[in-house]
C-alpha positions in Angstrom: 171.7 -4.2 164.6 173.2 -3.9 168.3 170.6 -1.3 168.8 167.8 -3.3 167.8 169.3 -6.1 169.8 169.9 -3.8 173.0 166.3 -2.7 172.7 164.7 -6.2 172.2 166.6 -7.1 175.2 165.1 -4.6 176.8 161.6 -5.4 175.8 162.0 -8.7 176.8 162.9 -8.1 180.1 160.1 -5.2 180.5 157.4 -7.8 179.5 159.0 -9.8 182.2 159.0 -7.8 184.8 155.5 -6.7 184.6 153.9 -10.3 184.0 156.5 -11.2 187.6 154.4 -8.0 188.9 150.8 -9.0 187.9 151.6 -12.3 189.1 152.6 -10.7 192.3 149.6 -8.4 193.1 146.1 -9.3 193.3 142.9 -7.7 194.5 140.5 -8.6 196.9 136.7 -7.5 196.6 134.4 -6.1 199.2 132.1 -8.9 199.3 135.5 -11.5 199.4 138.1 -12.7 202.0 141.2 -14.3 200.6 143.8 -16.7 201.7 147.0 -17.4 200.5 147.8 -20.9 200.1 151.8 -22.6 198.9 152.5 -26.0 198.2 148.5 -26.5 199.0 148.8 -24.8 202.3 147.8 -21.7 204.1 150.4 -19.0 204.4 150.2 -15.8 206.2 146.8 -14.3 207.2 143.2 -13.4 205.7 143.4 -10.8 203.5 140.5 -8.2 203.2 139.4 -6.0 200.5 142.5 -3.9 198.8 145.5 -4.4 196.8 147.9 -7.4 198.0 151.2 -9.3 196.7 152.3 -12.8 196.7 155.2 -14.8 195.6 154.7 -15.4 191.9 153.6 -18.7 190.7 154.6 -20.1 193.7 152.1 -18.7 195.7 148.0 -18.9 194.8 145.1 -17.2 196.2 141.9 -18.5 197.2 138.8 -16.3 197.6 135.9 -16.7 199.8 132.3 -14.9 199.9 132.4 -12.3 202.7 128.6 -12.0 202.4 125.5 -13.9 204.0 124.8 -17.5 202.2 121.4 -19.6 202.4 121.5 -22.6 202.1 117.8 -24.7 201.4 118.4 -27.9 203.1 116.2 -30.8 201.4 113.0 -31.6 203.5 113.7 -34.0 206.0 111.1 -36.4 208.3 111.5 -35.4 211.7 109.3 -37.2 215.1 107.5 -34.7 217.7 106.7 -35.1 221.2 103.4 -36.4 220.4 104.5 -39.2 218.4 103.5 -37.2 214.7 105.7 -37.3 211.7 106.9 -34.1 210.3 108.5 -33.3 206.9 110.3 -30.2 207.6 111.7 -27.7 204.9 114.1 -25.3 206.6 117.2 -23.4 205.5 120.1 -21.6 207.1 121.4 -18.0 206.9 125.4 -18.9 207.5 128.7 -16.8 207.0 131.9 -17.8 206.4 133.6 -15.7 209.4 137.4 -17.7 209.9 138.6 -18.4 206.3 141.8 -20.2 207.4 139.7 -22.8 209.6 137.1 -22.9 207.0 139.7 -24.1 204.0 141.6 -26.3 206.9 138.2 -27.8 207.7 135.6 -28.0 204.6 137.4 -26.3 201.9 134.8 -25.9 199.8 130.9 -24.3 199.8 129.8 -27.4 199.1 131.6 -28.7 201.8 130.2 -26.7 204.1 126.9 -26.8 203.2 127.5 -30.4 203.7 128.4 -29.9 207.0 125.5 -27.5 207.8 123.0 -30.2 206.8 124.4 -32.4 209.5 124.5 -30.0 212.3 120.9 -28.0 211.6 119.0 -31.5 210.9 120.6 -32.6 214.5 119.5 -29.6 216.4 116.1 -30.0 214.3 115.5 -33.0 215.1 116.5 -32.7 218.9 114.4 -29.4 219.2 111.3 -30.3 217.4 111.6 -33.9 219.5 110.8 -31.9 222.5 107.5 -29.9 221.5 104.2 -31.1 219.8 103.1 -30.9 216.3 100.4 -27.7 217.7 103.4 -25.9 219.1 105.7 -26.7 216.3 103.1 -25.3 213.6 101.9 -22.0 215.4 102.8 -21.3 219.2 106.6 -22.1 219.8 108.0 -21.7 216.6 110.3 -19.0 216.7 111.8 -19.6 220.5 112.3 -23.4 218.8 114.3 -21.9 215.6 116.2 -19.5 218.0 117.3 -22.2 220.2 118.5 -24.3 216.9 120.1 -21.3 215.7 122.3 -20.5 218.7 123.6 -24.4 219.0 123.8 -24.9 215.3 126.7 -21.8 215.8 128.5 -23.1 218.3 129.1 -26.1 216.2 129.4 -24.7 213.3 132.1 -22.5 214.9 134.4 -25.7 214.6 134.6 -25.3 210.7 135.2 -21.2 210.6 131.2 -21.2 209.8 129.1 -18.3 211.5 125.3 -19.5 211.6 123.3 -16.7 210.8 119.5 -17.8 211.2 118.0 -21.2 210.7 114.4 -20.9 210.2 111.4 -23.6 208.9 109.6 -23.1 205.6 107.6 -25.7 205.9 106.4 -28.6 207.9 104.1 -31.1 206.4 102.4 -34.3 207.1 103.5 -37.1 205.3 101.4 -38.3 202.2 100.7 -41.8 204.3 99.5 -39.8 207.1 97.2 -36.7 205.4 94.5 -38.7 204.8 94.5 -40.2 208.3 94.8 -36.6 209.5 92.2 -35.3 207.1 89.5 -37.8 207.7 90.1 -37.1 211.7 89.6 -33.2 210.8 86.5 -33.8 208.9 84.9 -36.1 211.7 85.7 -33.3 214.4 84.3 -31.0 211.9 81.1 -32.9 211.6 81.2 -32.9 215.5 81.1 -29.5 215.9 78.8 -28.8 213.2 76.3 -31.6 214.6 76.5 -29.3 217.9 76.1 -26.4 216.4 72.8 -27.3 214.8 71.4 -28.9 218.0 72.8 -25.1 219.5 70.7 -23.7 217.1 67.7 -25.6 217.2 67.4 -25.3 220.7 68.1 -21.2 220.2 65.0 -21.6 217.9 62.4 -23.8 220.1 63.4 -20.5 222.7 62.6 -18.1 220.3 59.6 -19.6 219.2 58.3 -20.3 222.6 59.0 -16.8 223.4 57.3 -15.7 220.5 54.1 -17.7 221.1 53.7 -16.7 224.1 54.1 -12.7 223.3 51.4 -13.7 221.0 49.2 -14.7 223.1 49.9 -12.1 225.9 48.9 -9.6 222.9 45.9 -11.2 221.6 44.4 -11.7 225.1 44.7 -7.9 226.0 43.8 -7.1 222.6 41.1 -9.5 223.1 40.2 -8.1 227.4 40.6 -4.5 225.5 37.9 -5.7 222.7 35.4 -7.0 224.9 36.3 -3.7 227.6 35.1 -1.2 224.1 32.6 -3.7 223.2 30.7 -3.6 226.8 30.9 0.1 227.3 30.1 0.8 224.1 26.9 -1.6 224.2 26.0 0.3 227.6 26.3 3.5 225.6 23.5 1.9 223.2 21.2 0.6 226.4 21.7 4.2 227.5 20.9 5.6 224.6 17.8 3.2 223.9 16.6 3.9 227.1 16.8 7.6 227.3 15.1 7.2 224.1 12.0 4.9 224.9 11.6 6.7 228.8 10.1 10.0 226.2 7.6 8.0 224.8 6.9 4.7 226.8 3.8 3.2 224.9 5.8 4.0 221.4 8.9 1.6 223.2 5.8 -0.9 224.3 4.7 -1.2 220.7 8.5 -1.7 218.8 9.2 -4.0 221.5 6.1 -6.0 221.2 6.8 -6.3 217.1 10.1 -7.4 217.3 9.0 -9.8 219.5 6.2 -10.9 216.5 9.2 -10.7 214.2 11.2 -13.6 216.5 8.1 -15.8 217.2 5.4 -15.9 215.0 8.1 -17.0 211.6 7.2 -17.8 208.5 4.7 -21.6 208.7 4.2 -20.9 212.3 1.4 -22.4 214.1 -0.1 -21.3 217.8 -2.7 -22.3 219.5 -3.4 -19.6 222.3 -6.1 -17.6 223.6 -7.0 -14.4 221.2 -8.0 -12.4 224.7 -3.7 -13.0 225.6 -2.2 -9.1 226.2 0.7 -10.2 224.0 -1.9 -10.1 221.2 -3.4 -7.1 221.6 -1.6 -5.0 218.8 -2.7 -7.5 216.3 -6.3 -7.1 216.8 
């Protein structure tokens, strides 16, 4: 019975000592940070990944990411340079980077992201207030986001916050003013096509004028080149005819003289002329 007792005694304070052990020794993560806090506050320094001890149920451990966060801010109205509401969608790369300041300061994530909100929207709103909506939406964007970025940090450094990257997602119009904006973009859109078609019409009144008048540049020397054939080639024929009639004169006399029947003396014809006339003579 002593035995069992001696051994049970034993046990007991085995058991003991290795729960006073556990409690003593945690483990920190690559991807956390860790600060010891007693009686609700800090004590001693960050601790980083590895195996570290405490006091036992006095002491408690807090653990922090050690990795990037993103936080997606709600979209937010913001006023350019050129009088235009925006509603901007952003969101921030940040890092917790002084664990001590940041439990002192925020204590919580959700603190923090609190904080964020108040410091990105600020350097938003002051940035953005400084460009137009054209520069905001496609020319200056990223010099704009760097500039946010770098001031958003230096306040955020107050809280043990690292800001990584702050960068826009979106940046609307407000419903109340898309239709304003839309009806402007259609009637500058009708603009330009109306001057586009006048553009083109008077491209085509060009190109038919130039047209025409190759036309009829072509058709008069086709025409000049026409008449040219048509002249020689009729002197051909009087050559021909000629050369022909010169071998036999009286033969030409008498075809000439009956065509010349053909022409005048038509079909209910009636002449009243001398019979003795030389015109008359192949008749008789």
């Amino acid at each position: 019975m002593k035995r069992i007792g001696i051994f049970g005694t034993i046990a007991a304070l085995v058991v003991v000592v290795a729960a006073v052990v556990s409690f003593s020794v945690y483990t920190v993560d690559q991807t956390k940070q860790a600060i010891v806090i007693q009686m609700g506050k800090p004590v001693g320094g960050i601790s980083g990944p590895g195996l570290h001890f405490k006091i036992p149920f006095i002491q408690q451990v807090i653990y922090f990411e050690n990795r990037i966060l993103v936080y997606d801010a709600p979209p937010a109205e913001i006023l350019t340079k050129d009088k235009k509401n925006l509603v901007v969608d952003n969101y921030t790369k940040w890092k917790i980077v002084n664990p001590l300041k940041f439990y002192k300061t925020v204590k919580s994530e959700m603190g923090a992201q609190s904080r964020l909100d108040d410091i990105v929207y600020a350097q938003l709103r002051v940035e953005l207030g400084r460009h137009t909506m054209e520069d905001i939406i496609s020319v200056t964007r990223d010099d704009i986001m760097k500039i946010v970025t770098e001031k958003s940090d230096v306040r955020a450094g107050d809280y043990g916050i690292k800001v990584v990257d702050v960068r826009i997602k979106r940046a609307d119009l407000p419903e109340q003013n898309e239709k304003h904006v839309f009806d402007r973009m259609r009637a500058e859109r009708e603009r330009q096509a109306k001057q586009y078609r006048s553009e083109g019409e008077e491209e085509s009144l060009k190109i038919t004028a130039k047209a025409d008048m190759e036309r009829t540049i072509i058709l008069a020397k086709a025409y000049k080149e026409s008449e040219v054939a048509k002249g020689e080639g009729d002197a051909q024929a009087v050559k021909i005819y000629a050369d022909a009639y010169k071998k036999d004169p009286e033969f030409f006399e008498f075809t000439r003289t009956l065509e010349a029947y053909k022409k005048s003396l038509k079909e209910d014809t009636t002449l009243v002329i001398s019979p003795d006339v030389k015109f008359f003579k192949y008749i008789k």
